[in-house]
C-alpha positions, -999 to +999 in steps of 0.1 A: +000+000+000+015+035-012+012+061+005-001+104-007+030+130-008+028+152+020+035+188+016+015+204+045+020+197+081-001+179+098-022+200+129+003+197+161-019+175+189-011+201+218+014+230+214+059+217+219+071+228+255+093+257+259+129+251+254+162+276+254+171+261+222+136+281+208+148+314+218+174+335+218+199+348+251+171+378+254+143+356+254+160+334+284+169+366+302+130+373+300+120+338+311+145+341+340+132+375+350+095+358+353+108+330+379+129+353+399+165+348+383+195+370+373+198+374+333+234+366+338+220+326+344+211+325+308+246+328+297+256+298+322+229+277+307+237+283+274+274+277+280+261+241+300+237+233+271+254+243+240+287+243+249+290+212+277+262+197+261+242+189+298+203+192+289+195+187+326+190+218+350+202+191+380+232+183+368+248+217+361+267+228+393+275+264+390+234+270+395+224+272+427+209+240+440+180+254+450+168+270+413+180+241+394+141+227+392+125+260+386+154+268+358+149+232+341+109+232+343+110+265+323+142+265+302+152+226+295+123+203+293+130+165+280+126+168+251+137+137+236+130+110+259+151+075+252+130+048+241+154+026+222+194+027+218+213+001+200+250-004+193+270-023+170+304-023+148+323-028+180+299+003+197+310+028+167+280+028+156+251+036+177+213+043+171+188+061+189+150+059+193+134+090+209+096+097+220+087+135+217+066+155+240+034+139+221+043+105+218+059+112+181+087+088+175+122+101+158+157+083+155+190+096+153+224+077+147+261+085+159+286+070+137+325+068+148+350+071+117+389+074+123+388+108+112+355+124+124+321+114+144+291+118+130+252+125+138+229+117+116+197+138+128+158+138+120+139+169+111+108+153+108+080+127+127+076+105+099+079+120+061+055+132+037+080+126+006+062+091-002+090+073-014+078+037-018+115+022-010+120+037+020+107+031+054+102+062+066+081+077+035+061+047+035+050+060+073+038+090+062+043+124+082+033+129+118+049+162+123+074+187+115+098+191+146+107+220+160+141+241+165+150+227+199+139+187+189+164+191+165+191+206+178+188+187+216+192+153+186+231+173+182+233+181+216+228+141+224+247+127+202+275+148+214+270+142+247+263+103+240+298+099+220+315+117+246+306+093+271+312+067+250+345+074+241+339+078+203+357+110+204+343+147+198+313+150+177+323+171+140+297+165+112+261+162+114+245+149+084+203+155+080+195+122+066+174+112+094+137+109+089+118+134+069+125+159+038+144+186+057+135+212+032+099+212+039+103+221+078+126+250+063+120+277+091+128+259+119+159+234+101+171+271+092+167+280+128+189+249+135+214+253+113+228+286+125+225+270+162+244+244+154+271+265+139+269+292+165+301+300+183+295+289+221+274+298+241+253+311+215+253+278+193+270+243+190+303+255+172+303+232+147+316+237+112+293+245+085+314+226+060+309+195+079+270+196+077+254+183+052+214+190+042+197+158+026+166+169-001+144+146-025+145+179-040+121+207-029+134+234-054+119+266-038+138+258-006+170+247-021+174+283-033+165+296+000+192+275+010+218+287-012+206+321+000+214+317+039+254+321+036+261+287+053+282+266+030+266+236+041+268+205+016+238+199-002+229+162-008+201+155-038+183+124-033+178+115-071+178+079-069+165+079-109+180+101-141+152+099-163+116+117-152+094+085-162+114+065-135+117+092-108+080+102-108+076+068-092+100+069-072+108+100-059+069+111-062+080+151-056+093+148-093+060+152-106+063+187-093+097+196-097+111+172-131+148+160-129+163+193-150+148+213-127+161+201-096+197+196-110+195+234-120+187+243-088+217+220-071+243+236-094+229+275-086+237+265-054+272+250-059+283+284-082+265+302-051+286+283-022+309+268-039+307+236-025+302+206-041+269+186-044+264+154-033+239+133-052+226+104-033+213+075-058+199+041-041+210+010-061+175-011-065+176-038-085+161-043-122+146-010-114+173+021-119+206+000-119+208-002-158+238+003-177+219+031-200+208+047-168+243+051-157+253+066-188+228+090-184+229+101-150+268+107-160+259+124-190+241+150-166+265+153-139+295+155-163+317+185-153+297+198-126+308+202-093+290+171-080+300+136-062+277+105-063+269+080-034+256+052-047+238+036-014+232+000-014+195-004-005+179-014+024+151-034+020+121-028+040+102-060+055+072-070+030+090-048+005+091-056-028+124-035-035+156-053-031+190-036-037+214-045-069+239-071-069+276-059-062+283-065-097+256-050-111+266-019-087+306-021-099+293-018-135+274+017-129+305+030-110+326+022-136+303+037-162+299+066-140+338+074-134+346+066-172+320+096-179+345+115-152+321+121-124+335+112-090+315+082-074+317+060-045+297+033-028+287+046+005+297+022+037+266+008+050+267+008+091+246-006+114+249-043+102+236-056+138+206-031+144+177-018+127+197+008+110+181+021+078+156+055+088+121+044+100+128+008+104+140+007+147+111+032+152+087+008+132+096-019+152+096-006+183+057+007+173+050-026+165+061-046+198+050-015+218+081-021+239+119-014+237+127-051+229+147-064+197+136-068+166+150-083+135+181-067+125+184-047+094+216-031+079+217+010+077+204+025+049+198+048+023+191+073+049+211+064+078+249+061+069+278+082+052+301+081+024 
């Protein structure tokens, strides 16, 4: 059963709590004032929060112990309360599930590489995209999330790979679940938290974010307007607009030309290159003549591929190509001189591709195990 793209958000079922991550130093200082405390506290919680990543009031010593409830009830809330987590590849790679204020269920997933740790973060409850492939589209959208549920996903996983010993957290990748793009206010919100200098954001590099789209080409351009040289991934997964309607069901808004027009505007704009993420299905876009013609398009831009081995969803009928099927389209690919790689799946021992450990943990209705599924064409990184 398919499901309708989603475009509009769905009515919130009771309004997000209050969180610092929502508003700026001044609006702290003016939610201080109401409970009886200095402005100068908003500057020590930001520090704690963004800086030290603590998101508990109780925990952060330089307040005095007798505030520390009334400052966490109305500055730091759970917001993201741990339902699920899962490790594997010797604990490098580690997966979240989180309930919301409203019982919505997100996932995010820390991944430890030699030379960096990353956070792969949601933006959405659910998506609205309708891709029939993927988990998470097939779920449909429960809600956009807001500033602070995305930026407390960064603020865990820093604090979680801290404490893990998987070193500092440097890249955060928004391939999580939902179309970034189309919660654009508050993803821009995060963004320029997250790249903040301390204590007014995370301090992270820009150039070590990347923003995942299926393609929402108003709101690339509103991206390439925002001076943050983020990278921008296109989920294409299909070069030719009879194929991509299907399975990337935005496309019959936005056609292929159009979106690839849009991705290079925005790498003459930032100068950065573009990523384009393409999921190897089999007998469906793994043809030779569709490599040559996705190469044909992407030949001399400033573009990269990832070609993501799918993850196949249970009852799906989607299966990914076989590895020599998949080394035939790179080399096709690289002989038409576009850079390509095969991106390394993680999360071999967990529920790892986006939607699939919060499916399962809907459908036990408890934290328990479930089948394990390797991460997918949402949930890892080149």
């Amino acid at each position: 059963m398919s499901v309708a793209l989603t475009l509009t958000e769905p009515r919130p079922r009771k309004a997000a709590p209050r969180h610092l991550a929502d508003l700026d130093l001044a609006g702290c200082q003016s939610v201080l004032a109401e409970i009886g405390q200095p402005a100068f506290r908003a500057k020590q919680l930001r520090q704690q929060y963004f800086g030290r990543h603590v998101g508990d009031a109780s925990l952060m010593t330089d307040l005095p112990a007798a505030s520390r409830g009334a400052i966490g009830e109305a500055l730091l809330p759970q917001l993201l309360s741990p339902i699920r987590v899962d490790s594997c590849d010797d604990g490098k790679t580690v997966k979240a599930v989180w309930r919301l204020y409203d019982g919505a269920l997100v996932e995010s997933v820390i991944m430890a590489y030699p030379d960096r740790v990353t956070a792969c973060v949601s933006s959405q409850a659910g998506c609205g995209m309708a891709c029939p492939f993927c988990a998470t589209g097939q779920g449909g959208l429960d809600r956009n999330l807001t500033t602070a549920e995305i930026v407390d996903q960064v603020v865990a996983a820093a604090r979680i790979a801290e404490e893990r010993g998987l070193g500092r957290l440097s890249n955060i990748v928004f391939m999580g679940m939902g179309e970034p793009l189309a919660n654009w206010a508050r993803l821009k919100s995060a963004l320029h938290l997250i790249t903040g200098p301390v204590p007014d954001g995370i301090g992270l590099s820009a150039r070590n974010i990347t923003v995942s789209t299926v393609g929402l080409v108003p709101a690339i351009k509103k991206l390439s307007e925002e001076g943050l040289p983020v990278t921008l991934a296109v989920s294409l997964h299909a070069p030719d607009d009879e194929l991509r309607d299907e399975l990337v069901p935005i496309n019959t808004r936005w056609k292929v030309a159009e979106v690839l027009d849009a991705a290079w505007e925005y790498a003459r704009v930032t100068k950065r290159r573009v990523s384009i993420e393409y999921a190897m299905i089999r007998d469906v876009n793994d043809q030779p003549w569709r490599a040559d013609l996705l190469g044909k398009l992407l030949a001399g831009k400033l573009v990269h591929v990832n070609l993501i081995p799918l993850n196949p969803t249970p009852g799906s009928r989607w299966d990914a190509s076989p590895k020599p099927v998949e080394a035939e389209f790179v080399r096709r690919l690289r002989a038409a001189g576009v850079s390509t790689t095969v991106r390394d799946t993680r999360g071999q021992e967990i529920d790892g591709a986006c939607g699939q450990l919060a499916a399962s943990v809907r459908e036990a209705g408890t934290p328990g195990r479930a089948g394990a599924k390797p991460l997918g064409a949402s949930g890892a990184e080149d």
